[in-house]
N, C-alpha and C positions, 0 to 999 in steps of 0.2 A: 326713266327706263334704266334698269339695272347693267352696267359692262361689265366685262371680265376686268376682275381687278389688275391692276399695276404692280411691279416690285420692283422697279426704280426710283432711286433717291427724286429724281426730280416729279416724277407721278404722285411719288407720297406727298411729295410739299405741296402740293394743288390740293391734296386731300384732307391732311391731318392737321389741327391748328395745336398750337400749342399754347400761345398768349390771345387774349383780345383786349384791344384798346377804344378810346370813343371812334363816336361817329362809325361802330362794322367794321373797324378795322382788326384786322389778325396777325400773327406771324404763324408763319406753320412750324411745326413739329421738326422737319430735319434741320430747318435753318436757324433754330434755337438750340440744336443739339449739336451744331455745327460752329454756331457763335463758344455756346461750353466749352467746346473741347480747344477751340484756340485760345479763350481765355486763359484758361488751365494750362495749357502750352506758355504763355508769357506771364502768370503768376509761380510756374517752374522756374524758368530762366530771370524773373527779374523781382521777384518779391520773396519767394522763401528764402530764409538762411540757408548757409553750406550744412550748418548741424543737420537740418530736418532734413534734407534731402540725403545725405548721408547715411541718417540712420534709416531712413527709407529704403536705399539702394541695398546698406547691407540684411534687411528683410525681405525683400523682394526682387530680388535676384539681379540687384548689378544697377547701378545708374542708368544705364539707356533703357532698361528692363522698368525701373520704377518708374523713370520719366512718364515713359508707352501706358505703363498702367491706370497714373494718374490721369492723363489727359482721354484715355477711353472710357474709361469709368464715367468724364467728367461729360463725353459725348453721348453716354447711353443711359442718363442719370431719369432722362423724362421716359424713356423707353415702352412705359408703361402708361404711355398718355392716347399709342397705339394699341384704342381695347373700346368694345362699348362703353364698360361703365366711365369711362372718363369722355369721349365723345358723345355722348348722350348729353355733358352737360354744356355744350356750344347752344348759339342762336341757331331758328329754324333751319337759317341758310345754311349753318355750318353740318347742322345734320342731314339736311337733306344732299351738302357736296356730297357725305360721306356715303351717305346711301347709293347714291347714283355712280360712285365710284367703283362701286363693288362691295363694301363691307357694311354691310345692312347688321341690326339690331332689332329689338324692341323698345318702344318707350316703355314697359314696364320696367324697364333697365333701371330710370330715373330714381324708381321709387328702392329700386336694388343696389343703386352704386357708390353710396359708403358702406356697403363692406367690402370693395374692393379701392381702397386709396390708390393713387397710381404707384407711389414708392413698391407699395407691396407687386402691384402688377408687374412693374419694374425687376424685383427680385426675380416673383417668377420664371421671367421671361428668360434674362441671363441666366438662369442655373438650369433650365431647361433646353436652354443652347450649349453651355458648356458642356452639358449632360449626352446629349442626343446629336450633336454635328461633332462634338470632340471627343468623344469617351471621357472626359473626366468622374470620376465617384464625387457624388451628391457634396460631402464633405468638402472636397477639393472646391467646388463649386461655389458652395455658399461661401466662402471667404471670400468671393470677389462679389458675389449678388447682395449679400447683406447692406455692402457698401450703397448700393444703388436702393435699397430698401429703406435707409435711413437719412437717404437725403435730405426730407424735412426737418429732421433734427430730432427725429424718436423713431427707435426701429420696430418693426412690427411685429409681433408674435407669432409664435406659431399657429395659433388657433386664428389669430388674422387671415395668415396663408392659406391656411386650410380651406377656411369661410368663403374665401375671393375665391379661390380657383376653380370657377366654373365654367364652363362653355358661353355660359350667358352672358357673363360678365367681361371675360376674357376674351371671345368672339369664338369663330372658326378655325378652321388650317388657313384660310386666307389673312383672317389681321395675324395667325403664328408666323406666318410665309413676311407678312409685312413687317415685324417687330425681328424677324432674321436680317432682311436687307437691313435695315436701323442699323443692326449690331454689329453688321459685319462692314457698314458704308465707316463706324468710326473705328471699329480696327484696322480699316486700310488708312485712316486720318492720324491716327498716331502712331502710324508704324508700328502694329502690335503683332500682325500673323508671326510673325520670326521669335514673339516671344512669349507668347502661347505654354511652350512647352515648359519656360522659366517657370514665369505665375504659375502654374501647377505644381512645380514642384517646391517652388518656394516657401519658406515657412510662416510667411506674412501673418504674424498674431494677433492677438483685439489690441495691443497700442498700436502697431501701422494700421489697421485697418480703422481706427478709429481715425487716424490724423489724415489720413485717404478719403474718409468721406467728411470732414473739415474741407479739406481741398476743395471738394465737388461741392458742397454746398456755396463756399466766398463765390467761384467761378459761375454758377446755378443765380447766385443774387446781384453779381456783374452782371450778367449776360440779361439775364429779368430786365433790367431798365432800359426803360422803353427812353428817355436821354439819349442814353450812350448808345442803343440799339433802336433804333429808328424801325416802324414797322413797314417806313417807304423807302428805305435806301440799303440797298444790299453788293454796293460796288464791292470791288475788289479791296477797297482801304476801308472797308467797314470794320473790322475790328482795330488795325494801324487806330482811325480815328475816336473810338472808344476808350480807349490806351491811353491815347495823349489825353484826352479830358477828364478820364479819372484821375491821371497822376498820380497813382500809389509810390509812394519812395520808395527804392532798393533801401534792401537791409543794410544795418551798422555794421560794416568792415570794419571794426577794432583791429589796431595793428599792437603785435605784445611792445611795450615801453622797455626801454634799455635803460629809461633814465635811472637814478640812484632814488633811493625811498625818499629823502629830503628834499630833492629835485620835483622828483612825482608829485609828491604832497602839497608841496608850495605851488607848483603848477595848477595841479585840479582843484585846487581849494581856496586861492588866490589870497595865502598864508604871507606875512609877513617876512620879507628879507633875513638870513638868520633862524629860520623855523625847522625844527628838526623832527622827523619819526619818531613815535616810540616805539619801544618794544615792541609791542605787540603788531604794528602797524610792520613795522621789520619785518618779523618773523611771517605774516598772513603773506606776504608779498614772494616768499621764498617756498611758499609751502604747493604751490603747484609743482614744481620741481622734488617735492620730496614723496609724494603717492604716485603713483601708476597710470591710475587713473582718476583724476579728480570727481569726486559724486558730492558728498554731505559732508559739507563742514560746521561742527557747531561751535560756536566763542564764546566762553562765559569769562566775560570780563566784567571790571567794577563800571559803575556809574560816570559817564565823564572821561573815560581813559581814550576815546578816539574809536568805539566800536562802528559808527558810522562809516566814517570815513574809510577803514579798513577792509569792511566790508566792499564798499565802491571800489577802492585800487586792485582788491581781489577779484569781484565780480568783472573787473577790466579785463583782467590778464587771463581770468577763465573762458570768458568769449572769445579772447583775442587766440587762446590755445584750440577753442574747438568748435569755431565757427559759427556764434550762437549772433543773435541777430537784435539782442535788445537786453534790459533787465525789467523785473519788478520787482518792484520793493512794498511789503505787506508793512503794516503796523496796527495793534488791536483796535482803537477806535477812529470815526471820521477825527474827531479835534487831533489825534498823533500824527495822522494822514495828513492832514491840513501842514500840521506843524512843521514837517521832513521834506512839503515839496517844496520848496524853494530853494532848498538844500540841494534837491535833486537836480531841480533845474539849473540852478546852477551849476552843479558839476555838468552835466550832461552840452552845458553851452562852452564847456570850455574843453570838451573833447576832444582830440584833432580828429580831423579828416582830410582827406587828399583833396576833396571837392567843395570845402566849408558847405555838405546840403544840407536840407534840412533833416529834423528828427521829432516825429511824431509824438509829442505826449501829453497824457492822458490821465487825467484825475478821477479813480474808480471808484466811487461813491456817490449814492443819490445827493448828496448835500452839496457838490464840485460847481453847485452854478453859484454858491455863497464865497466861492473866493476870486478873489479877488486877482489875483497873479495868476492864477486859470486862466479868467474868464480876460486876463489884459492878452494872453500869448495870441499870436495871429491866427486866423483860423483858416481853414480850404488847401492849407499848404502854402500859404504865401507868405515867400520870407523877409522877414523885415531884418536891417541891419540892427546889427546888438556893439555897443563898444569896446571893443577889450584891444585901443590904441598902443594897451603897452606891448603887444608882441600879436598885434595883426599882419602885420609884414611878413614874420617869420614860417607863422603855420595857421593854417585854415581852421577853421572852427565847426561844430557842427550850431545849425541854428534851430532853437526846442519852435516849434507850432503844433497848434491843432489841425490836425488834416477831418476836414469833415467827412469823409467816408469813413475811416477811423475812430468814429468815435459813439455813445449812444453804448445803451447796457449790453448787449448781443458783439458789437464789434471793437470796442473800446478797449480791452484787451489785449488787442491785434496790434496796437501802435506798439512802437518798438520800444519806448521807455514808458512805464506806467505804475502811478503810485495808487496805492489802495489799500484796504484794510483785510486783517485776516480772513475774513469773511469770504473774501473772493479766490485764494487759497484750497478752504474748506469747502466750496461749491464746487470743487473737482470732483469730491467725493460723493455729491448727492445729486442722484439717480433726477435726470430735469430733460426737457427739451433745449436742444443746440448744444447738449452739454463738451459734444466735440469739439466746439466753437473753443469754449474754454481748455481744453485740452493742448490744441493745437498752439493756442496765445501763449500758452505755460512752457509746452514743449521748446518754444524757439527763446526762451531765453534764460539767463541767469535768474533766477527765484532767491531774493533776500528777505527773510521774515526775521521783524526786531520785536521783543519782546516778547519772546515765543511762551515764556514761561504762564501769557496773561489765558491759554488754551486748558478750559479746565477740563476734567474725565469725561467729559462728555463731548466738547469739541474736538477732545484729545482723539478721541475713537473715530472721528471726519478727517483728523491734522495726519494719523499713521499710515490711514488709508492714501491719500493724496500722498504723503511722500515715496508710497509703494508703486504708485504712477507715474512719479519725477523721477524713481530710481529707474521704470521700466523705458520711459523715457530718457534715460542716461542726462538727464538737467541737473547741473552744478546744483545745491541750494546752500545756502547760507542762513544757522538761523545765529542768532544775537540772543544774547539774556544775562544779566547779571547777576539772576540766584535762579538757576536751575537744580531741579534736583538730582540726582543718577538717573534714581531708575524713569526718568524721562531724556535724559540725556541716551539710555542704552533704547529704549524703545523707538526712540527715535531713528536711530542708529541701524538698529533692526528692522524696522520699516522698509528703511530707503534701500539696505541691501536683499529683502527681500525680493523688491519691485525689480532692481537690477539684476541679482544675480540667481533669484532663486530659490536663496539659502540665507541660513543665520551665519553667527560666528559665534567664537567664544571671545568675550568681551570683558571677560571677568577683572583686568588689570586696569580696563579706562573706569568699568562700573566700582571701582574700591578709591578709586584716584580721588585726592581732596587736594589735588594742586589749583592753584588760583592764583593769574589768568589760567584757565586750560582751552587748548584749541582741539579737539579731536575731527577726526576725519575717514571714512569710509575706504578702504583699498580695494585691491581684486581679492587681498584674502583674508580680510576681516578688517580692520580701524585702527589708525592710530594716534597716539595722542601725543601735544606737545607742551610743555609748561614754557609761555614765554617770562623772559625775566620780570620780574616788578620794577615799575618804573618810580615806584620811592615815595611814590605820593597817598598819603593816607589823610585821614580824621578823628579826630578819639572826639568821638559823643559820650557827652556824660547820660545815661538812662535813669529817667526815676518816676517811680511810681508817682500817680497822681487820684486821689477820690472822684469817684466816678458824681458829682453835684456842681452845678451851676457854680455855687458857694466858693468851692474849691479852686477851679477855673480862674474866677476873678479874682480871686486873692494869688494864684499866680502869676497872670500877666500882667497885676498892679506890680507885684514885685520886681518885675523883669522888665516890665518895657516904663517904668516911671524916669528914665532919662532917653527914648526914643527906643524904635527898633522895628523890625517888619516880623509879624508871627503868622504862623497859619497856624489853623485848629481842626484838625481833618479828621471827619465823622464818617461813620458808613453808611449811613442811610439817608435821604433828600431832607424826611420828613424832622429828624434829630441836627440836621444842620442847619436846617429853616429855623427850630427853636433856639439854638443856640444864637443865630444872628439875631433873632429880634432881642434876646436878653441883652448879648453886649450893642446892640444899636442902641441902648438907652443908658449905655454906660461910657462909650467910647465915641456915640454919634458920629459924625462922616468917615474916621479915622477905621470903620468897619464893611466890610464888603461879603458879596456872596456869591458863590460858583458851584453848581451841580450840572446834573447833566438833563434836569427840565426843566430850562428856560425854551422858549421858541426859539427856533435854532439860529433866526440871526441876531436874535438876543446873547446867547450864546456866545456865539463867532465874536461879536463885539468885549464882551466879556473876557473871554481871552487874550481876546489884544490886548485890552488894556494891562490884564494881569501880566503878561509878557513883556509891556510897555515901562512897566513898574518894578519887578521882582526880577526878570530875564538878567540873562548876562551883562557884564557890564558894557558890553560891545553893541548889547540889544534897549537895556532899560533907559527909558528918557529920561527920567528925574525919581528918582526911589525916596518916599515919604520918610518924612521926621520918622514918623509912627503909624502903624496901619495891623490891624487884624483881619488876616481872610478866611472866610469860615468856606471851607471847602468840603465835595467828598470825595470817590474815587480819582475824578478826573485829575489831577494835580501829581497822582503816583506814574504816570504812563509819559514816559519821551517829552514832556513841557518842562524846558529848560529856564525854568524858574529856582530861585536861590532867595531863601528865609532864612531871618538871624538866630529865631527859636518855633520848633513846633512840637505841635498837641495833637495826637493820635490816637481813635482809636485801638483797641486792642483788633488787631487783625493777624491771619497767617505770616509766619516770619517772613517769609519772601517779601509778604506785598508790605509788613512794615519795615521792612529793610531800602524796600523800590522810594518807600517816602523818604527815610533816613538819606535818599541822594538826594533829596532838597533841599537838606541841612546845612548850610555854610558848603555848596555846590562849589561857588563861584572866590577865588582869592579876590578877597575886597577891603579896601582901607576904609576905616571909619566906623566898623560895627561899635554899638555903644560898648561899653567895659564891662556891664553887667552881662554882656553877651556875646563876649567876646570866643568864650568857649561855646562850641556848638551842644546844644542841651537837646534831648526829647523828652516828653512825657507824657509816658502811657495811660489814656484810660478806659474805659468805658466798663470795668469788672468793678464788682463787689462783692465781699465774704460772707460768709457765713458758716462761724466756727472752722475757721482755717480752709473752708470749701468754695471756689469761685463763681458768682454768679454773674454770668457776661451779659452783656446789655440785650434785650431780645431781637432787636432788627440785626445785628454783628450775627447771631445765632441763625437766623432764618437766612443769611446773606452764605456764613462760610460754611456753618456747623460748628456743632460742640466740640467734635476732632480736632479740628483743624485750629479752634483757637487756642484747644486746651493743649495743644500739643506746641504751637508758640509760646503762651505762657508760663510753659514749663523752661523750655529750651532758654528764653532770654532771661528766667528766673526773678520773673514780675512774683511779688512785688518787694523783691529786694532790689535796691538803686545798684546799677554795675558803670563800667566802662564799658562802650566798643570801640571799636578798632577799626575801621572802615576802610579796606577793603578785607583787612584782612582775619577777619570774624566770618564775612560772607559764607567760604563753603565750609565751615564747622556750623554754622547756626544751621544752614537751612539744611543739611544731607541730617545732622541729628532730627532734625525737626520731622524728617520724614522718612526715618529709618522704620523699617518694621519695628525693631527692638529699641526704642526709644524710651528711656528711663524716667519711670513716677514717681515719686514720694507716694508711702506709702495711703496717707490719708486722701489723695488722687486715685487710689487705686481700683475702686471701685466705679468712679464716674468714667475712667479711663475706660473701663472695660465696656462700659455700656456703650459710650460717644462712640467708640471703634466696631463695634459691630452694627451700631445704627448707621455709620458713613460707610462701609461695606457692603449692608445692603442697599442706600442708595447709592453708592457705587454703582452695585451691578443693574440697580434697575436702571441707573439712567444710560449706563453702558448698553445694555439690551436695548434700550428704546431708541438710541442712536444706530446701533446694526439695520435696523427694519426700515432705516430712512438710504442705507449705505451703497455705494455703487459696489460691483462682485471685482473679488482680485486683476489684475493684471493677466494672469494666468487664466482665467476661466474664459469661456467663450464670448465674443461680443453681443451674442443673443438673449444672454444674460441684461445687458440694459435694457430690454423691451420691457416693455408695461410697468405697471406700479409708475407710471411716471409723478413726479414730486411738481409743486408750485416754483419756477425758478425767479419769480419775480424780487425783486433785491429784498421788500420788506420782508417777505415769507419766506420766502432764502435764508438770509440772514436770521431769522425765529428758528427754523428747524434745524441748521447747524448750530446753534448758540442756546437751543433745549427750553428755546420762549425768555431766557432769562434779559435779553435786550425788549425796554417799554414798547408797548405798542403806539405808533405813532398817530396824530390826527393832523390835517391841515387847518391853521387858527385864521375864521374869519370873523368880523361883528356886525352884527344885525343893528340898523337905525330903523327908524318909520317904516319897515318892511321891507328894507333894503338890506342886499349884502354890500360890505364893502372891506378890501382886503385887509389884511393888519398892517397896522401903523400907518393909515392915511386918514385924513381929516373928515369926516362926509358931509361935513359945509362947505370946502372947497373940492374933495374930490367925485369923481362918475362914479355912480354903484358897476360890482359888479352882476355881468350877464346870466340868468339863469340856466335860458330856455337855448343859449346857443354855446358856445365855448369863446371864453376872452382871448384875445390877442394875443399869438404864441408869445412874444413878450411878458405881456402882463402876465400869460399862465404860468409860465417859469418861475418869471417873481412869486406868484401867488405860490408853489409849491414848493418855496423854500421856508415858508411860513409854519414849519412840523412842531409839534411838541411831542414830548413821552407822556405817558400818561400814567397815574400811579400806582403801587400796587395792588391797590386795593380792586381797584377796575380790570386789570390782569391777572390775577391770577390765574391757575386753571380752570376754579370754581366759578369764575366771573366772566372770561374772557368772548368769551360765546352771547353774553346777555349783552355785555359792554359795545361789541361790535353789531349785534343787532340795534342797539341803542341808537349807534351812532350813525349807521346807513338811514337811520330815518332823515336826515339833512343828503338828502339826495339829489341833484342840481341834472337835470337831465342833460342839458348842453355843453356839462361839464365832459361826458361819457365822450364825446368825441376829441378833447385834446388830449393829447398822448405824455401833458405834463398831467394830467390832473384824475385822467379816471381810473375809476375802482379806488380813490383815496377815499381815507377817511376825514371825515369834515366834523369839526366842531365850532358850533357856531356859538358866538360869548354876545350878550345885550349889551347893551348900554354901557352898564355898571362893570363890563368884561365877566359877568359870572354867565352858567348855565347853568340846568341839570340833568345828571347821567344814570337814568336809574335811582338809587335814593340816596346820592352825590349829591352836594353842591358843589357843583367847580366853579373855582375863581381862578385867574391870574394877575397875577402884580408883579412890575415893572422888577422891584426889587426882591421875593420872596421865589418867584418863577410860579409854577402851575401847586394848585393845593384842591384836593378836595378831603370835604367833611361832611362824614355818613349824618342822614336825619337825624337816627334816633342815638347815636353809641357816640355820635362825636367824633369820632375815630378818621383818620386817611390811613 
């Protein structure tokens, strides 16, 4: 029988559920929006940084004012759970409470109510309150209802709103009358009547409002677990006791350092007694003190000169000035990512703090379960003693763990120190679910991106965007590069001050500047720049051409290494490095090795170590070969501190063969043979014709014609020169990409063609990158609804990076009609499971097991058949671990080959993945 309904909080919670758990069990409606909003109350007070709340208070009217905000929002987030169509979808019992309560429906509801989600109900609800109990204008309104509209992590469009807002859906004046008490039971919980008239007039833009429903969702997925939130215990210390057992750490209190740079550095970096700054490292330490306001600082310094480190003493003293609560540090690939954290970690263990607590961090990459010093750091938050007996005594430490709440692709960002690769950067910029998630992680810390220069026109157009939202978000950033060119140094520049301020500058005196070190930096009224001194250290590489034939090749490194020596031979494509190792493997046999970037990825990892173990510093290398040739390709140009006595190149963009030229005699070392004693390059992979160059065709399909011919000109191949290293750097590369960069005439004509053909792929791939792009800073937050993007890392990372990273597959092998994972025995090991999902263990392992896959199988033309191909190895049981589904599987026989289409794929141990078409031969 029907009663007149209820409008008190405690009639609603007999009524309305919110969660259901096994066995019938519920939580209702106000007491999940009542958990929210105190969660939110002690994720205010004890997890965000002073930055974020700072910059919140001054968009929304005053610290007690944003507090109020946050924490209401975060109680009237399910708001919209009070409606039919979300009550409709309870068990019999829950719909029949609701009925006999007073707010009756139809079951036709059932078949009606996705299109009314509750987020959107949710909006509704608050802008119709704001509207009709407070006189606010709609506008006014929706800056605060949005928030509650995109809780889920995508906010709804207008044609959404439209669609839901029906009587049907929505209920009567009874569930409106019901979803008023809601609204108004958490404005009396967060102290919000008194500030009402704030938020209204407040100018809260799309970055608060986006870091606002961040908030409410962390709070919304605390308050969810049914652990911490018990659907049987609702004492008085039920949140108190939630609290303690999540354990989230308070943010990094950085305190600014008084010490002297030599002091600092020796400290943070646990530098030998006698260890002095350089310049540059100097001058980044003084330069808070010299802008206004510190925003975007870029360092184009040489290879080797302490850009690391500089970056970290900085990034210190930038947190320490404005209350930021963590760093991350980007790098272009997982293997450079790999490479820096250990670096990071340990600076970050030797931090002081007043309480030696711990410090959340986080390795942001799918590949993060293959290393090793990850996967050793303690996990859950439990701190394990670390050694640093020489000055324990004196000052507390902070100690690095993984906090498991913290971590996993959606929250892993949140940890207060976290290393990862560009990719996670440029996913600011594209339009995804939870993208606020990522926002908020960025907001609260210092942002270091090293080797910013690896971002080509395509990512660049993802890279300008996100820095327009670190500027709007007022986030230090730091980027690193040793051959940048201007006009990416000035757009960059322009970027970040649009986000912040607005506006442009004239820029004109940093964009002419060919000083080298240069440091520029962002102010409140344009950029400035600063040359630090050169610290005296340079290299003269002898350059000389070399004939693009095998023939050639060996008769150089017969010449060069016949009394020892370590060479690399660095190709740009997998399939031209693969030939080249089998040729010297039959001329040089063990004394030759090989590194690309698809092998299986713990093939890989191993890989690297070794080459690190061998080539690295001398501080790092175990025992460095008589003689050795390593036939490498791009991977060897990017942050791997590797040092060769001679190498072979390539012709590539002057940058990227300048990034290898810092491989060259890197490292001061006694004993290089005599023949090699001077650091040598030599360039090849071009051939003439009648004075006209013909570059190798994978170089060509990799960079363009442009870009190499506008290298070849610049280093003035194929006449042998000297360089100068460092001090060649900004004349090579700002000519090399000067608009008016000078040809000889018999270039003249190829010049012209190559430069309107990269033009127009310029602009197309620039246009195809806008259409994937999140909208300004400036424009409304309503603007992220629909068109939502794939935020999954693999297809993430494809759509910022314009497909040009391989498509990946997970490598298993098929025996007797068994799967079993890679690299284990199937006479001594268990097959793996089809029909259920293996062992989160074993699934982890199993999905570190990836390859790239060729191009031939990717391209645009292919890539659609290639992954049809490949979902036919479809493992049902695999769909339920959350290491393994929706991957792609490729399954290898016996012999490790398959086929893909009219592929053969093979893999070998020493060659990495190779396929060859039936009929053309071709990969």
């Amino acid at each position: 029988m029907n009663i007149q309904p209820g409008h008190d909080p405690s009639f609603l919670a007999r009524t309305f559920w919110a969660k259901t758990g096994d066995g019938g069990s519920w939580l209702s409606l106000p007491q999940h929006l009542a958990d929210s909003a105190d969660v939110c109350a002690l994720l205010w007070d004890h997890w965000l940084p002073p930055a974020v709340k700072s910059y919140l208070a001054r968009t929304c009217g005053g610290d007690p004012a944003a507090r109020a905000l946050a924490v209401f929002l975060a109680g009237v987030h399910d708001v919209g759970k009070a409606s039919p169509a979300f009550q409709v979808k309870g068990t019999p019992e829950l719909r029949e409470q609701c009925w006999n309560a007073g707010y009756p429906f139809e079951l036709i509801v059932q078949r009606l109510s996705p299109l009314l989600p509750h987020g959107a109900a949710g909006q509704i609800a608050l802008r119709r309150w704001l509207e009709d109990d407070h006189g606010w204008e709609r506008a006014e309104a929706n800056r605060l209802a949005i928030v509650v509209g995109g809780h889920h992590g995508i906010f709804p469009t207008s044609s959404d709103i439209r669609r839901g807002n029906s009587e049907e859906l929505l209920g009567d004046e009874s569930w409106q009358r019901a979803r008023v008490t809601l609204l108004e039971e958490s404005l009396r919980r967060a102290g919000g009547a008194a500030h009402l008239p704030t938020w209204r007039c407040a100018p809260i833009p799309p970055s608060a409002q986006a870091l606002l429903t961040a908030i409410v969702i962390l709070a919304d997925w605390i308050a969810s677990n049914a652990e911490l939130f018990p659907y049987n215990d609702f004492s008085d210390a039920r949140t108190a006791k939630a609290w303690e057992l999540l354990h989230l750490p308070e943010p990094w209190r950085p305190e600014a350092a008084t010490d002297d740079a030599d002091t600092l550095l020796a400290d943070r970096f646990a530098l030998p007694p006698g260890s002095h700054a350089r310049p540059l490292q100097r001058d980044l330490l003084d330069l808070p003190e010299q802008v206004d306001e510190p925003g975007l600082t870029i360092i184009e310094a040489p290879m080797g000169t302490g850009k690391t480190e500089a970056a970290l003493l900085l990034a210190e003293r930038l947190a320490a000035r404005q209350g930021l609560g963590g760093v991350f540090f980007a790098l272009p690939s997982m293997a450079t990512s790999n490479a820096i954290f250990s670096r990071i970690k340990a600076w970050v263990e030797r931090l002081p703090h007043p309480s030696g607590a711990s410090a959340p961090l986080h390795l942001a990459h799918s590949k993060a379960g293959l290393n090793d010093e990850f996967n050793s750091i303690v996990h859950d938050g439990t701190v394990r003693d670390i050694d640093h007996a020489e000055d324990a005594a004196s000052r507390a430490r902070l100690v690095a763990v993984v906090h498991e709440w913290l971590s996993g692709r959606k929250k892993g960002l949140l940890a207060n120190f976290t290393v990862g690769t560009i990719d996670q950067i440029l996913l600011m910029a594209l339009r995804s679910r939870h993208l606020v998630l990522r926002h908020l992680a960025l907001a609260n810390k210092v942002v270091v991106i090293d080797e910013v220069h690896a971002a080509d026109e395509y990512m660049a157009v993802f890279m300008d965007r996100a820095l327009e939202w670190l500027g709007a978000y007022e986030v230090p950033v730091i980027l690193l590069s040793a051959t940048l060119p201007s006009d990416r140094r000035i757009a960059m520049l322009q970027a970040y001050r649009r986000g912040r301020y607005g506006t442009t500058a004239d820029l004109i005196e940093i964009a002419q500047s060919r000083a080298y070190p240069l440091v520029s930096a962002t102010t409140s009224e344009g950029a400035v720049a600063v040359a630090p001194a050169d610290d005296e250290r340079s290299t003269v590489i002898r350059m000389t051409p070399l004939d693009d034939d095998l023939e050639a090749l060996d008769t150089a490194l017969d010449e060069r290494l016949h009394d020892g020596g370590c060479a690399v031979v660095i190709r740009n494509s997998v399939k031209r490095a693969q030939m080249t190792y089998l040729h010297l493997r039959e001329r040089y046999g063990d004394e030759v090795s090989l590194i690309h970037a698809r092998f299986i990825a713990t093939d890989r990892l191993r890989k690297e170590q070794d080459l690190l173990d061998a080539f690295g510093s001398p501080a790092r290398a175990k025992a460095r070969p008589f003689r050795h040739v390593v036939v490498a390709t791009q991977v060897v140009e990017q942050s791997l501190d590797v040092d060769f006595d001679l190498m072979v190149t390539d012709l590539a963009p002057v940058d990227l063969v300048l990034q290898r030229a810092g491989r060259l005699h890197r490292h001061h070392r006694s004993g290089r043979p005599t023949a090699l004693s001077e650091a040598e390059l030599l360039v090849t992979g071009v051939g003439w014709e009648h004075d006209v160059p013909r570059f190798e065709p994978a170089s060509t399909a990799i960079y363009g014609t442009d870009s190499l011919l506008r290298s070849l000109v610049t280093l003035g191949v194929p006449q042998p020169r000297l360089l100068t290293l460092p001090a060649d750097i900004p004349e090579l590369v700002q000519d090399a990409y000067s608009d008016t960069y000078e040809v000889p005439t018999a270039l003249a004509a190829m010049a012209r063609e190559a430069g309107e053909e990269a033009a127009m792929l310029r602009d197309r791939r620039q246009s195809k990158a806008e259409s994937f792009l999140l909208s300004e800073p400036s424009d409304p937050l309503s603007r992220w609804a629909g068109q939502e993007n794939d935020a999954s890392e693999a297809k993430g990372r494809a759509t910022v990076r314009d497909g040009r990273e391989s498509l990946e597959a997970i490598v298993v092998r098929r025996f007797a009609g068994e799967i079993y994972e890679w690299g284990t025995d199937p006479l001594s090991a268990d097959p793996l499971p089809q029909e259920f999902p293996p062992e989160p263990a074993t699934a982890r392992r199993v999905s570190t097991h990836t390859v790239g896959l060729p191009p031939a199988l990717t391209h645009p033309g292919a890539i659609d058949a290639t992954i049809a191909a490949l979902e036919g190895n479809f493992f049902a049981g695999w769909q339920a671990s959350s290491w393994l589904r929706e991957q792609l599987v490729l399954v290898l026989d016996e012999n490790c080959q398959t086929r893909v289409r009219d592929f053969l794929i093979s893999y070998d141990d020493e060659l990495g993945i190779v396929a060859v078409h039936d009929e053309t031969g071709l990969s």
